[in-house]
C-alpha positions as CSV (number, residue, x, y, z in Angstrom):
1,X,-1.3,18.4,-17.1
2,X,-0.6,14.9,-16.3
3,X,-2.7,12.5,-19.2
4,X,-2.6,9.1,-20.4
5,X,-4.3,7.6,-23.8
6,X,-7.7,6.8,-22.2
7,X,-8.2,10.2,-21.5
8,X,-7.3,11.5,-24.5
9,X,-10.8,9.5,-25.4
10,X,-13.1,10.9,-22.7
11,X,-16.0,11.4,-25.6
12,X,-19.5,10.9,-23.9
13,X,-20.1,9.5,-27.6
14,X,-18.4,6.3,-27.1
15,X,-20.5,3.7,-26.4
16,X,-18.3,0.5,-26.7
17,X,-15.0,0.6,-27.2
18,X,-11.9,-1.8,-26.5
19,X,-8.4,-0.9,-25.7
20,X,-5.0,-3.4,-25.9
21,X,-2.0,-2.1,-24.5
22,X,1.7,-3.6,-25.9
23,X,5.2,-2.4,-24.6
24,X,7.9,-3.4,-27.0
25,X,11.4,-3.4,-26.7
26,X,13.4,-3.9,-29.3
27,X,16.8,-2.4,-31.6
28,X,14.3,-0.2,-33.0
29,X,11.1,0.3,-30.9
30,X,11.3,0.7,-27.3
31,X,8.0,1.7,-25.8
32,X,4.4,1.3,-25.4
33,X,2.0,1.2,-28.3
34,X,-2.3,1.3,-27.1
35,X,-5.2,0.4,-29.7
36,X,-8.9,1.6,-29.2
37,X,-11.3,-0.3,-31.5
38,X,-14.1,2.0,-31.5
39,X,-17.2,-0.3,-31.9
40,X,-20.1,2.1,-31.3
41,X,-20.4,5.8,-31.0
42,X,-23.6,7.6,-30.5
43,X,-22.9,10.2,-33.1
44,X,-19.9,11.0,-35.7
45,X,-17.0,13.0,-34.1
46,X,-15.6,15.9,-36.0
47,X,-12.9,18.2,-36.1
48,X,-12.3,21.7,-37.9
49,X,-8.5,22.3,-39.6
50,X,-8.6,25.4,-41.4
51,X,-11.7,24.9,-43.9
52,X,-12.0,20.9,-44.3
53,X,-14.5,18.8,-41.6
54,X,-12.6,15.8,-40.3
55,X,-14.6,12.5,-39.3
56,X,-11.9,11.5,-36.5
57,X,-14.5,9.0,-34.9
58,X,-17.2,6.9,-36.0
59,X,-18.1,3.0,-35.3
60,X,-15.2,0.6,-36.4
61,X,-12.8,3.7,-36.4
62,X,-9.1,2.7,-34.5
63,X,-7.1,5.1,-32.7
64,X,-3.4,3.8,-32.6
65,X,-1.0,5.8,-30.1
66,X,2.6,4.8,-30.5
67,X,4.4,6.3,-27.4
68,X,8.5,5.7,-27.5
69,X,9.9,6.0,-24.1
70,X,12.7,7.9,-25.0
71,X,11.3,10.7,-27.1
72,X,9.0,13.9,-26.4
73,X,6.1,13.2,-28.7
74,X,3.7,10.4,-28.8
75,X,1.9,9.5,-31.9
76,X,-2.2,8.9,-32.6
77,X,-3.2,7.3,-36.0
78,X,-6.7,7.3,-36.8
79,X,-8.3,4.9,-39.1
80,X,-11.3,4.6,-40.4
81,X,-13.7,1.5,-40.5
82,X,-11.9,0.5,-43.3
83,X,-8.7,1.0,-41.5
84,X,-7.4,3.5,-44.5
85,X,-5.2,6.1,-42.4
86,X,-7.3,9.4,-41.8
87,X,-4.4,11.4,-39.9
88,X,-1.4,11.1,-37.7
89,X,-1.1,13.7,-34.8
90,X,2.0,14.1,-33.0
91,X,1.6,15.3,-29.4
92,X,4.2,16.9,-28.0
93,X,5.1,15.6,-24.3
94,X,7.5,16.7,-21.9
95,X,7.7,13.4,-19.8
96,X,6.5,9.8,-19.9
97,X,6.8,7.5,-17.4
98,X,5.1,3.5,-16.3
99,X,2.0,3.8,-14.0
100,X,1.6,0.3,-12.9
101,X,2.0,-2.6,-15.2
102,X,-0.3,-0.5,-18.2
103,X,-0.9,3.1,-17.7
104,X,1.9,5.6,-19.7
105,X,1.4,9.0,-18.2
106,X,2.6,12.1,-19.8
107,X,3.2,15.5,-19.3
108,X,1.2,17.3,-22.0
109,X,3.0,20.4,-23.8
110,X,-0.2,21.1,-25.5
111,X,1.4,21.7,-29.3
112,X,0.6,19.0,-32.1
113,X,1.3,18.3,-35.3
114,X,-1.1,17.5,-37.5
115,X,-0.1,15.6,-40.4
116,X,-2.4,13.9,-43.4
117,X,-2.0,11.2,-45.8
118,X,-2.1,13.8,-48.6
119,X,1.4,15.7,-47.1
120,X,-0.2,18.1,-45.1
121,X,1.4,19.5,-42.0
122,X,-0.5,21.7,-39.4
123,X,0.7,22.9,-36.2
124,X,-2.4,22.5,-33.6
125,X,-2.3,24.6,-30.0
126,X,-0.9,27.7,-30.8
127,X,-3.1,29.7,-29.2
128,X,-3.9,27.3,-25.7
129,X,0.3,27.0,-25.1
130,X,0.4,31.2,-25.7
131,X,-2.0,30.8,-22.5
132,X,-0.6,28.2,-20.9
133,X,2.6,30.2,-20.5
134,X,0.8,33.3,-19.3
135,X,-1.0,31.1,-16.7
136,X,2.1,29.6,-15.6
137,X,0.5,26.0,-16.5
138,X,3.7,25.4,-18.4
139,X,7.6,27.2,-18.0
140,X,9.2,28.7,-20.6
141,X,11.6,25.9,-21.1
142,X,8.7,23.6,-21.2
143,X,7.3,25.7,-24.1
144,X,10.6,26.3,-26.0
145,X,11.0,22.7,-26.1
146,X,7.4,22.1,-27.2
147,X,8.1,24.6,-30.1
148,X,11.5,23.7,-30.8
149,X,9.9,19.6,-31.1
150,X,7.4,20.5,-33.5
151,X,10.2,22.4,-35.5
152,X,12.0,19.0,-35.7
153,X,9.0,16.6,-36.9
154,X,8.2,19.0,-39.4
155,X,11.5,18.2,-40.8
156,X,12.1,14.8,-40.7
157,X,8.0,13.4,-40.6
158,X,7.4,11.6,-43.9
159,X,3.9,10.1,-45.0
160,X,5.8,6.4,-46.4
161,X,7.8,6.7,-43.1
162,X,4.9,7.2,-40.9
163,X,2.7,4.8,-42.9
164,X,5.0,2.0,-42.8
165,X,5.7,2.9,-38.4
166,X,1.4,3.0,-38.2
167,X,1.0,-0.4,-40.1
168,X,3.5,-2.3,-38.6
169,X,2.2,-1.5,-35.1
170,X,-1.3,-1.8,-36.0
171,X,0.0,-5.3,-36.9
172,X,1.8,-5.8,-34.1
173,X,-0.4,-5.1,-31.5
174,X,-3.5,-7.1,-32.9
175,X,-1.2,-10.0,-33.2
176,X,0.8,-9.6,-29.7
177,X,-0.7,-12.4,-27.4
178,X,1.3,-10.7,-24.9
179,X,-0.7,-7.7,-24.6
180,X,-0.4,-6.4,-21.1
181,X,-4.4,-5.3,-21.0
182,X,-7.2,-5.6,-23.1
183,X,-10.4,-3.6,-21.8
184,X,-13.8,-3.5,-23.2
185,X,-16.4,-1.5,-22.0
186,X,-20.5,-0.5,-23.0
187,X,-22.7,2.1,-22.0
């Protein structure tokens, strides 16, 4: 289950679309932050949590993943063409390491957590990591830590926190001239 951030957005939908890519090391960040700038999408992407219809694509919509290199989670924002904060998702990861100069690849432990500007927190996967294990896709120490992860961020995950963190990258990465890649592509 080996993924990286571009195909996290495999959506026939997208129809142009630019990505940056930024490592930064510093006392407090070390890792590798990505930015899609969703220009154009055919049609509106949704998602179902519980009873509420989320918009988490649409033209002009970002898609921020913050990926530290020494933790098992890598965080997506999603903004909206206004770039007001929609959600954060933590996805839970076994392993990252560097592909080549750009490309982060990650071992995916299928659990998120879904959190929303408004304080809510919802565990996503449940059901796929249950199968997962009964598959043998995943081990069971691979699926304790993905539970025991989530357990943790649900904890210590605040919105100011994680608003501040979003921000500050979003910042960062559209003012890094040191960006290691910046892709655009049309259908």
């Amino acid at each position: 289950m080996r993924r990286n951030f571009e195909q996290k957005l495999d959506y026939s939908q997208i129809k142009d679309i630019d990505f940056r890519v930024s490592f930064i090391n510093t006392e407090e960040f070390n890792g590798y932050v990505h930015l899609a700038s969703i220009h154009k999408v055919s049609e509106a992407i949704f998602r179902s949590v519980d009873d509420k219809k989320i918009k988490i694509m649409d033209n002009g919509y970002k898609w921020l993943q913050i990926t530290p290199l020494n933790a098992n989670y890598n965080l997506i924002t999603i903004l909206d063409d206004k770039a007001e904060i929609l959600q954060w998702e933590f996805h839970i990861i076994d392993n990252n390491e560097v592909e080549g100069k750009t490309s982060l690849m990650f071992e995916d432990l299928i659990l998120s957590l879904l959190v929303f500007p408004d304080g809510l927190k919802k565990v996503l996967g449940e059901e796929e990591i249950k199968k997962a294990l009964y598959d043998n896709d995943i081990n069971l120490c691979q699926y304790d830590k993905a539970y025991r992860e989530i357990k943790i961020l649900e904890q210590i995950v605040s919105i100011d926190k994680l608003i501040t963190l979003s921000r500050g990258m979003l910042k960062r990465i559209l003012g890094d001239c040191n960006c290691k890649k910046q892709l655009s592509c049309e259908a």
